[in-house]
N, CA, C and O of each residue as an XYZ file, in Angstrom:
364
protein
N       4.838     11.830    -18.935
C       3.687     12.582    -19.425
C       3.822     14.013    -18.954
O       4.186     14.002    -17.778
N       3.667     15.237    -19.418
C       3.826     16.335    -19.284
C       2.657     16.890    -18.350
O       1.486     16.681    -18.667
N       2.889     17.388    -17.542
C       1.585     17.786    -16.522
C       0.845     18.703    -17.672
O      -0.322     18.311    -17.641
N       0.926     19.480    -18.425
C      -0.340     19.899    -19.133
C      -0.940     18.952    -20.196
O      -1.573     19.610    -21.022
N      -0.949     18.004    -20.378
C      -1.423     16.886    -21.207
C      -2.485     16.360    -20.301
O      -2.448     15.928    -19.149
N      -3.754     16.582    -21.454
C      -5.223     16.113    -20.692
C      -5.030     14.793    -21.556
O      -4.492     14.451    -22.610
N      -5.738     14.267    -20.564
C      -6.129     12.696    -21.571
C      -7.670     12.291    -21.050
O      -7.994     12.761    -19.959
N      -8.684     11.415    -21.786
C     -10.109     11.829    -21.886
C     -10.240     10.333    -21.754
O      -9.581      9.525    -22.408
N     -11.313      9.984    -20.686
C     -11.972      8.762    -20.815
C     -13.597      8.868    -20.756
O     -14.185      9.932    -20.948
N     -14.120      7.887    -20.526
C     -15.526      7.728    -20.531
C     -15.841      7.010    -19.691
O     -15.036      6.140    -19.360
N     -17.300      7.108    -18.938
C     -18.006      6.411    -17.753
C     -18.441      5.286    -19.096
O     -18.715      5.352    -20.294
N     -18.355      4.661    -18.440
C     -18.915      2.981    -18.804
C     -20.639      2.879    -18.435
O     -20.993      3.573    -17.482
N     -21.653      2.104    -19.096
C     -22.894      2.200    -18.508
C     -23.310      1.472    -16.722
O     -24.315      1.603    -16.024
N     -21.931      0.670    -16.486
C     -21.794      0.110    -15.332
C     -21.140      1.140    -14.161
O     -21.151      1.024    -12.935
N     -20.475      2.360    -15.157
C     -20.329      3.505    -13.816
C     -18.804      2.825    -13.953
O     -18.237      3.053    -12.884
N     -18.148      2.272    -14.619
C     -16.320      1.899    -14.692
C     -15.885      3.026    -15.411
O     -16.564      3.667    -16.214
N     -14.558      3.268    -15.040
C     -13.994      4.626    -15.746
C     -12.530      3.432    -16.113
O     -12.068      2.632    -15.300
N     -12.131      3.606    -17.309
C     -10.925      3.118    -17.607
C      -9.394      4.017    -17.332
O      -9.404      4.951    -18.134
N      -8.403      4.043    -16.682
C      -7.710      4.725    -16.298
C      -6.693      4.555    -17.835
O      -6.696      3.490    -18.454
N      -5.923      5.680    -18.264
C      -4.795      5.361    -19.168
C      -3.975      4.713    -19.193
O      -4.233      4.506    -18.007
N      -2.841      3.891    -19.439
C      -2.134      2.759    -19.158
C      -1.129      3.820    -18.566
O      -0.895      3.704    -17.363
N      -0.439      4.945    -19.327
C       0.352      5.912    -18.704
C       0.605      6.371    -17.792
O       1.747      6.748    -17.531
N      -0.641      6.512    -16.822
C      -1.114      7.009    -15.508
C      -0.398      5.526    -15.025
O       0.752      5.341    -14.628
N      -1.498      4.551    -15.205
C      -1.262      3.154    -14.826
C      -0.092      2.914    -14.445
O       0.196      2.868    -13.249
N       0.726      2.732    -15.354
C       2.263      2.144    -15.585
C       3.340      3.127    -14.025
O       4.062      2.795    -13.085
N       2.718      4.573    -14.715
C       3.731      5.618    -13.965
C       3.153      5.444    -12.330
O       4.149      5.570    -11.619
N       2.298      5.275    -11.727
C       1.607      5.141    -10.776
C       1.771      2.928    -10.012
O       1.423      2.358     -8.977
N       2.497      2.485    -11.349
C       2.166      1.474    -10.832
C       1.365      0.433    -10.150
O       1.585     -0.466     -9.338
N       0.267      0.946    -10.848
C      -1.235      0.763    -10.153
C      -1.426     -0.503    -10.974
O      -2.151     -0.251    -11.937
N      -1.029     -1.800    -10.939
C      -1.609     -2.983    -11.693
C      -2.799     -3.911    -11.457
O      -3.309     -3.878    -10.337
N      -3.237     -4.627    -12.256
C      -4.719     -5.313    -12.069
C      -5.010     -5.747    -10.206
O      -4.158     -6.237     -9.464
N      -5.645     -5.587    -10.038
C      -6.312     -5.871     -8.289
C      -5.862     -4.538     -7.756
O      -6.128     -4.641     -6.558
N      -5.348     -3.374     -7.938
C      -4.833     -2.575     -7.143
C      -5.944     -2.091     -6.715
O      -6.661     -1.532     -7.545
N      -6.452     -2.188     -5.103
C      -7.465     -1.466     -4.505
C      -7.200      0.350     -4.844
O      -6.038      0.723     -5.003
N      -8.129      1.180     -4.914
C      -7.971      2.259     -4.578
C      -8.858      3.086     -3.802
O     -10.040      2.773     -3.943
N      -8.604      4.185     -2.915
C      -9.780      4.936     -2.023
C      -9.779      6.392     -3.052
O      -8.835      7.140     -3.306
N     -11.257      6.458     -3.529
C     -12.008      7.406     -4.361
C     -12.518      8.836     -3.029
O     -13.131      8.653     -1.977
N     -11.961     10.247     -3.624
C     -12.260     10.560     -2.609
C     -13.209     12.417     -3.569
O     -12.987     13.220     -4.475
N     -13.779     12.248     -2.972
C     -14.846     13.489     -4.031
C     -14.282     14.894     -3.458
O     -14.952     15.445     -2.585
N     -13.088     15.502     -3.903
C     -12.984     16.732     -3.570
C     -13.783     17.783     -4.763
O     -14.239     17.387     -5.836
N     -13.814     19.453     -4.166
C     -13.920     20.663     -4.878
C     -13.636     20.814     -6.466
O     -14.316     21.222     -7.407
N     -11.933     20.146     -6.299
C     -11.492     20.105     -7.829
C     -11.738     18.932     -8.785
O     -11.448     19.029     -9.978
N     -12.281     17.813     -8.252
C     -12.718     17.156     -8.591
C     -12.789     15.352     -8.323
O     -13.750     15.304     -7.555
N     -12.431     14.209     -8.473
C     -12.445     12.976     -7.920
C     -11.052     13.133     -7.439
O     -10.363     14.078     -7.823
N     -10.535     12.074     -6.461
C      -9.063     11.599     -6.371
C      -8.647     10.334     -6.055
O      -9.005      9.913     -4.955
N      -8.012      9.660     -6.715
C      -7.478      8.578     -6.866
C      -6.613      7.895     -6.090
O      -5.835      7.487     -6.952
N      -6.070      7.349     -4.721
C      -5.327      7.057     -4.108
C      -4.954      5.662     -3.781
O      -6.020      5.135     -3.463
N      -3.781      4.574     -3.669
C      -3.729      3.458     -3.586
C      -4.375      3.046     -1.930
O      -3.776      3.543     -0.977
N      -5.543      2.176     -1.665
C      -5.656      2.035     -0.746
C      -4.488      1.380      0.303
O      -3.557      0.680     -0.095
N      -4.712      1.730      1.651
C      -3.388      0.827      2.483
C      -3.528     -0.887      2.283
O      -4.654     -1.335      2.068
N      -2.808     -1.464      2.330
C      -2.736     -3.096      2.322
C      -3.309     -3.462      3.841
O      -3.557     -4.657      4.003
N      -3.537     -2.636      4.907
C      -3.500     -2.986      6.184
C      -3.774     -2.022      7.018
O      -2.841     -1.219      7.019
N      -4.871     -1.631      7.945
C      -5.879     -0.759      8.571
C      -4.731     -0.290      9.765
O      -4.103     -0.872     10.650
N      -4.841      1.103      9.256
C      -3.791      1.716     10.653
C      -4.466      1.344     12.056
O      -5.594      1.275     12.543
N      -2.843      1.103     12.508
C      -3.116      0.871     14.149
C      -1.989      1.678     14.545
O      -1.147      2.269     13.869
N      -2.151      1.577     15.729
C      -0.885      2.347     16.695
C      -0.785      1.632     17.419
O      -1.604      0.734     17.616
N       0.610      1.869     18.254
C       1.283      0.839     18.914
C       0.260      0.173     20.112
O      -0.103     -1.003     20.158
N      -0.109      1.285     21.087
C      -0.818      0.649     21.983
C      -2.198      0.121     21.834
O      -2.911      0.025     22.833
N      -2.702     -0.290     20.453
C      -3.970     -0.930     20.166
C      -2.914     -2.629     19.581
O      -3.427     -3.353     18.728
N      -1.678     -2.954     20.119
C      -1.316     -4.382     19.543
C       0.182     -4.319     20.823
O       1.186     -5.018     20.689
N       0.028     -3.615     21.642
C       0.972     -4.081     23.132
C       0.458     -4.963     23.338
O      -0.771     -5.029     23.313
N       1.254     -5.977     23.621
C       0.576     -7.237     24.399
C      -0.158     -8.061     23.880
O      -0.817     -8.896     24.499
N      -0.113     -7.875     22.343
C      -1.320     -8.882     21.632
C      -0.576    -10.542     21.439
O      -1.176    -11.617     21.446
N       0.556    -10.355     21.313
C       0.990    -11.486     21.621
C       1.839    -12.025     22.856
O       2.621    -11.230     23.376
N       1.720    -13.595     23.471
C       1.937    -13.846     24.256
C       3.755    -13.856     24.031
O       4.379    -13.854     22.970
N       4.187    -13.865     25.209
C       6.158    -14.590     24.993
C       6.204    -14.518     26.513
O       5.942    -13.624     27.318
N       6.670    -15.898     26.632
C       7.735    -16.015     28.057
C       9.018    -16.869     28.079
O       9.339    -18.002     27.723
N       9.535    -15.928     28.592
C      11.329    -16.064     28.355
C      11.559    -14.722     28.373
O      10.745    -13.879     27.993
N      13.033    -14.422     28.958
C      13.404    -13.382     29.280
C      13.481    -12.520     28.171
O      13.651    -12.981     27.042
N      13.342    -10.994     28.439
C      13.222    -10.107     27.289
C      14.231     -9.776     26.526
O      15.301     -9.915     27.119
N      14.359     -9.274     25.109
C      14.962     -9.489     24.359
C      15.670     -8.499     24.260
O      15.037     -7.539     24.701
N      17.343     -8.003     23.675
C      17.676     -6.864     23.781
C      17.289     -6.117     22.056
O      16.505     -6.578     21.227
N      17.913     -5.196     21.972
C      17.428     -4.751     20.661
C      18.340     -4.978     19.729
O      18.087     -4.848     18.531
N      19.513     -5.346     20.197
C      20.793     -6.277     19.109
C      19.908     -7.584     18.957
O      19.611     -7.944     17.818
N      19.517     -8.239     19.945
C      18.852     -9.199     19.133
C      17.837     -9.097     18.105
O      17.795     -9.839     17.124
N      16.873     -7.996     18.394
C      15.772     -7.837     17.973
C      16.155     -7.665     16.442
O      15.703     -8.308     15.495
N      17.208     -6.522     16.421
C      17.493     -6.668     14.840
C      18.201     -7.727     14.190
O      17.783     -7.998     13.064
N      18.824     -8.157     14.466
C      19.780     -9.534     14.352
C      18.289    -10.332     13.867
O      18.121    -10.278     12.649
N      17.470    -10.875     14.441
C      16.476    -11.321     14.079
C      15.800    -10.572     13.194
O      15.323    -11.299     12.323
N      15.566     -9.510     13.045
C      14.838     -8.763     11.640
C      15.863     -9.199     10.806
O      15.272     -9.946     10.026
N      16.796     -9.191     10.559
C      17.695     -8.989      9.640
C      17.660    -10.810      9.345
O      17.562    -11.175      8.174
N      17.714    -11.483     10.053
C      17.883    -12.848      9.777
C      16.816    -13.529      8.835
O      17.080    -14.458      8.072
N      15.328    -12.830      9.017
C      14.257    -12.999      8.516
C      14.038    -12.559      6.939
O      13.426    -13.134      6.039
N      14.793    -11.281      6.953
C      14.844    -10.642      5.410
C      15.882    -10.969      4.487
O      15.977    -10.581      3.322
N      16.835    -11.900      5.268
C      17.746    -12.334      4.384
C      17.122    -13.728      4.357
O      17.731    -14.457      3.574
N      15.993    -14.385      5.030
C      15.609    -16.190      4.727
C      14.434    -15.412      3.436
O      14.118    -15.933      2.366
N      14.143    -14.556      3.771
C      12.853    -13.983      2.847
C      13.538    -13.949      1.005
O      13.307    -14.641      0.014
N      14.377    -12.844      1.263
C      15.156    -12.177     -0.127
C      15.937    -14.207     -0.634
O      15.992    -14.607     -1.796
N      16.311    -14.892      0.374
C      16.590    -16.167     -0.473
C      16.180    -16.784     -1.004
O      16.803    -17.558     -1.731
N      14.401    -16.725     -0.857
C      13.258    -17.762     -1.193
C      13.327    -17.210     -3.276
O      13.296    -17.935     -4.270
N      13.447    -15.324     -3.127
C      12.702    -14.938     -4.048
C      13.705    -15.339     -5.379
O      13.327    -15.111     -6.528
């Protein structure tokens, strides 16, 4: 779609705005896609909400238990990696 190409919708009497499939498609925004509505100057904005509420590291140190000696970081990836290849086999 050419950035100077307007395209025109309408408020619904329920206050729904239908988005273009174009936007849609190019944005990849498909049916259930949450989004955060945000009211700027120039006008609404449209953003995919996160799947999952930021945290930072030290609000989930220690949230889970483990005993047994600590792990090195060859393992650690060795195990990431072991997980995304049982994952990518399922699909």
């Amino acid at each position: 779609m050419a950035a100077a190409e307007k395209l025109v919708t309408t408020v619904s009497t329920k206050g729904q705005v239908i988005l273009p499939s174009s936007i849609r498609k190019r944005r990849e925004w498909d049916v259930g896609t949450r989004l955060l509505v945000e009211d700027t100057p120039e006008g609404v904005l449209l953003k995919p909400a996160p799947v999952f509420a930021e945290t930072r590291p030290e609000d989930v140190f220690g949230s889970l238990r483990y005993s047994g000696r600590p792990k090195t970081l060859e393992e650690m990836d060795a195990g990431v990696l072991a997980e995304a290849r049982r994952r990518h086999a399922r699909d």
